[in-house]
RONUFI-805898 format. One record per residue (C-alpha): residue in one letter; z negated, x negated, y negated; residue number from 1. Coordinates in Angstrom, 1 decimal. Example, Ala and Ser with C-alpha at 12.3 -4.5 7.8 and 13.67 -1.06 7.14 Angstrom:
BEGIN
{code=a; Z=-7.8; X=-12.3; Y=4.5; pos=1}
{code=s; Z=-7.1; X=-13.7; Y=1.1; pos=2}
***
This chain:
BEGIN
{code=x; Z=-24.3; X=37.1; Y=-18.0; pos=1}
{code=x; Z=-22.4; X=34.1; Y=-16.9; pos=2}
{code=x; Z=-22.1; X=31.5; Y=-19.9; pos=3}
{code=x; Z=-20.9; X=27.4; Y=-19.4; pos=4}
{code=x; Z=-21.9; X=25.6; Y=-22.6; pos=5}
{code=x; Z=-19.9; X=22.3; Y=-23.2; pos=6}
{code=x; Z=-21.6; X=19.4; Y=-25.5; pos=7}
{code=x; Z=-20.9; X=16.0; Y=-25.9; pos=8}
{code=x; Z=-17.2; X=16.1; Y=-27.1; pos=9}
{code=x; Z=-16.2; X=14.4; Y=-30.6; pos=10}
{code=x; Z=-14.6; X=11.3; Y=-32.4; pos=11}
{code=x; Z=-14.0; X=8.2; Y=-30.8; pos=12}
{code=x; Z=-11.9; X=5.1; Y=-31.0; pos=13}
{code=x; Z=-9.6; X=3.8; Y=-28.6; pos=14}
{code=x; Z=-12.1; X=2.0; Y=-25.4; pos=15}
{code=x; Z=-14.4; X=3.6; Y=-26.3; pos=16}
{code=x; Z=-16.6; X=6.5; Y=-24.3; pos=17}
{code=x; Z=-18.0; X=9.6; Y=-24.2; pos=18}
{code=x; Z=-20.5; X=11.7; Y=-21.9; pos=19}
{code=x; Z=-19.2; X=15.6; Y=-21.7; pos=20}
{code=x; Z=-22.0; X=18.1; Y=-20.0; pos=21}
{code=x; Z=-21.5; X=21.5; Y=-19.3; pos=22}
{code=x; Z=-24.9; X=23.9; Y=-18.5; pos=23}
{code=x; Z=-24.2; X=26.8; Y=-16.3; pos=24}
{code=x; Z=-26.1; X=30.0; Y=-16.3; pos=25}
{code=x; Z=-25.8; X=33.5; Y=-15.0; pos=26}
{code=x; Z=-24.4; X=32.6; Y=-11.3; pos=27}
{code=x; Z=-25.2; X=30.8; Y=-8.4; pos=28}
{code=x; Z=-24.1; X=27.1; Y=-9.0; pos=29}
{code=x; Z=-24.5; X=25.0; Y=-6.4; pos=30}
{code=x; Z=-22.5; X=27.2; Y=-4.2; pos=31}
{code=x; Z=-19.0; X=26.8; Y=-6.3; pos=32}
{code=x; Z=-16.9; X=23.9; Y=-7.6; pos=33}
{code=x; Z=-17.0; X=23.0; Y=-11.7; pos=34}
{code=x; Z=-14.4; X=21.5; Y=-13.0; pos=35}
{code=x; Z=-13.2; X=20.0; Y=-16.3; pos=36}
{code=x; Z=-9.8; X=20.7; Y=-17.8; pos=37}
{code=x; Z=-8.5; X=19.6; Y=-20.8; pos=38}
{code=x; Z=-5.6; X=21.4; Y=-23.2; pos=39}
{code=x; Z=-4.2; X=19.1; Y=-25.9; pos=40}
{code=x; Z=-1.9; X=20.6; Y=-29.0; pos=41}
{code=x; Z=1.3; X=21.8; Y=-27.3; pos=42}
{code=x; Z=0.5; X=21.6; Y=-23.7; pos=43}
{code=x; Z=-0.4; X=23.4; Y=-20.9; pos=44}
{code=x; Z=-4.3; X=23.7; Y=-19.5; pos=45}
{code=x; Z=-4.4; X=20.7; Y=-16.9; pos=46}
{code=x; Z=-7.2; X=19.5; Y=-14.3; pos=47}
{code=x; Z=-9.2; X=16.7; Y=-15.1; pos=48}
{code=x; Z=-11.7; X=16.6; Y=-12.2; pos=49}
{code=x; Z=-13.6; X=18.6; Y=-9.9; pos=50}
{code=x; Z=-16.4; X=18.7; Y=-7.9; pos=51}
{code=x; Z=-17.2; X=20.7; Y=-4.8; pos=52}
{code=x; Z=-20.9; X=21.7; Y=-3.9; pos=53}
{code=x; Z=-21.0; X=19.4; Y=-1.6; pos=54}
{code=x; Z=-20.2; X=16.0; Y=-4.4; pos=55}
{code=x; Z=-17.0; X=15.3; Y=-3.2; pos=56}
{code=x; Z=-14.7; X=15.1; Y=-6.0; pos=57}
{code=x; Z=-11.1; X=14.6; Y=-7.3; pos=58}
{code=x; Z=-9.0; X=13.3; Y=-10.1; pos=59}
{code=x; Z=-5.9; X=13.6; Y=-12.2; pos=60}
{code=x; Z=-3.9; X=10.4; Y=-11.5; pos=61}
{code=x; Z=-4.0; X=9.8; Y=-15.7; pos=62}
{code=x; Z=-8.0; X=9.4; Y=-15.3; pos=63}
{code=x; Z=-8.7; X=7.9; Y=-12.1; pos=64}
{code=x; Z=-10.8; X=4.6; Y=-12.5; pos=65}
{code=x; Z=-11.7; X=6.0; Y=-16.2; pos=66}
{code=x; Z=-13.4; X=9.6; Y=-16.0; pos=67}
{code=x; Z=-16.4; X=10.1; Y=-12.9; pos=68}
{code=x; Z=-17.7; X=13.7; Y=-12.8; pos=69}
{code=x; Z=-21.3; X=14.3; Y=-11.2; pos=70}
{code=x; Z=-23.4; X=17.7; Y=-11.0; pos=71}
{code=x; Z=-26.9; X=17.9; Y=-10.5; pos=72}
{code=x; Z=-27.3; X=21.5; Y=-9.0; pos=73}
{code=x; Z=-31.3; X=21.3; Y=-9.9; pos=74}
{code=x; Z=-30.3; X=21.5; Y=-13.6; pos=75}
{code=x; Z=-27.5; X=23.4; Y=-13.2; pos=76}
{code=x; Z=-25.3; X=20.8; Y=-15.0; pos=77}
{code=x; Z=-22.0; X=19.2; Y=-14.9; pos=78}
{code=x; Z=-21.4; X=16.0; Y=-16.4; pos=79}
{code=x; Z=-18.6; X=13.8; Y=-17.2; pos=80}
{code=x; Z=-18.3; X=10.4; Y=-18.3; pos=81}
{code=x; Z=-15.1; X=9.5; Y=-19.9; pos=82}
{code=x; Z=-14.9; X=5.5; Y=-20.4; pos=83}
{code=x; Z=-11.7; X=3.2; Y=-21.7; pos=84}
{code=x; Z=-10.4; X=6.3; Y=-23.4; pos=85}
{code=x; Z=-7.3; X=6.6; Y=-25.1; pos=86}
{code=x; Z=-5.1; X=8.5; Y=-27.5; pos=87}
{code=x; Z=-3.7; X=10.5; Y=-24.7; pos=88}
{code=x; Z=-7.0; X=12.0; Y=-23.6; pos=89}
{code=x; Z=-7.5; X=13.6; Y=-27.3; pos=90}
{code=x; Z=-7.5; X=17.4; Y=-26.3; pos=91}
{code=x; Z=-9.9; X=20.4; Y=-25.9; pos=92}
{code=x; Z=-12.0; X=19.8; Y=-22.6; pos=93}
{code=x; Z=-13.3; X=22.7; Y=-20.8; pos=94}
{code=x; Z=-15.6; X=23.3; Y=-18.8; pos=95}
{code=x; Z=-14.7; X=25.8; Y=-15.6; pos=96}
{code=x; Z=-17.1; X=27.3; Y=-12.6; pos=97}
{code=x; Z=-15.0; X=28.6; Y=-9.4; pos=98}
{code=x; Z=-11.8; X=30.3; Y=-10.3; pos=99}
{code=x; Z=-13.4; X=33.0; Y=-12.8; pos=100}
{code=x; Z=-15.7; X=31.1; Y=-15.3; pos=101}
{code=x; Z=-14.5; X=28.9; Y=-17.8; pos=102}
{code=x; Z=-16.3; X=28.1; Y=-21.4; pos=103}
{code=x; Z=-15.6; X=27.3; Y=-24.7; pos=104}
{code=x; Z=-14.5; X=24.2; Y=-25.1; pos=105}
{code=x; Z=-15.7; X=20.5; Y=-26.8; pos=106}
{code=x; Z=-13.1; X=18.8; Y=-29.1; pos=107}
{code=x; Z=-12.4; X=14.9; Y=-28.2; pos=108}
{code=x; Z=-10.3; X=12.7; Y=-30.1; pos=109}
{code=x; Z=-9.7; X=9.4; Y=-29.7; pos=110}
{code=x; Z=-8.7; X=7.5; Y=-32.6; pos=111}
{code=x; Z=-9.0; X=4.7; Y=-34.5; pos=112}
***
């Protein structure tokens, strides 16, 4: 069955970073685009980046110059660095495969 696995969320202080991977299984992965989203307390689900299959990726405005998503479609992985965080990112991040597959989320907070 389809499964995405998030790792790498937790507690961090303000400038500080954190590396986010999500492992795929169950469907063909290099042929869809992964994203990350991220739902803080209160607030809607909202993009963070994707990635097509072919690398070419895009970002919220909010983490531009910050946050660079890569894949390696050998591993069937998608990573996210997340550097100079702040407050503001503290939210569930999640991890999402095409339009149907999402997983179940790593908790970041940023915090001093």
């Amino acid at each position: 069955q389809v499964q995405l696995v998030e790792s790498g969320g937790g507690l961090v202080q303000p400038g500080g970073s954190l590396r986010l991977s999500c492992a795929a299984s169950g469907f063909t992965f290099s042929s869809l685009t992964m994203g990350w989203y991220r739902q803080a307390p209160g607030k809607e689900r909202e993009l963070v980046a994707t990635i097509r299959p072919s690398g070419s990726s895009n970002y919220a405005d909010s983490v531009k110059g910050r946050f660079t998503i890569s894949r390696d479609n050998a591993k069937n992985t998608v990573n996210m660095q997340m550097n100079s965080l702040k407050p503001e990112d503290t939210a569930v991040y999640y991890c999402r495969g095409g339009l149907l597959f999402w997983g179940q989320g790593t908790q970041v907070t940023v915090s001093s």
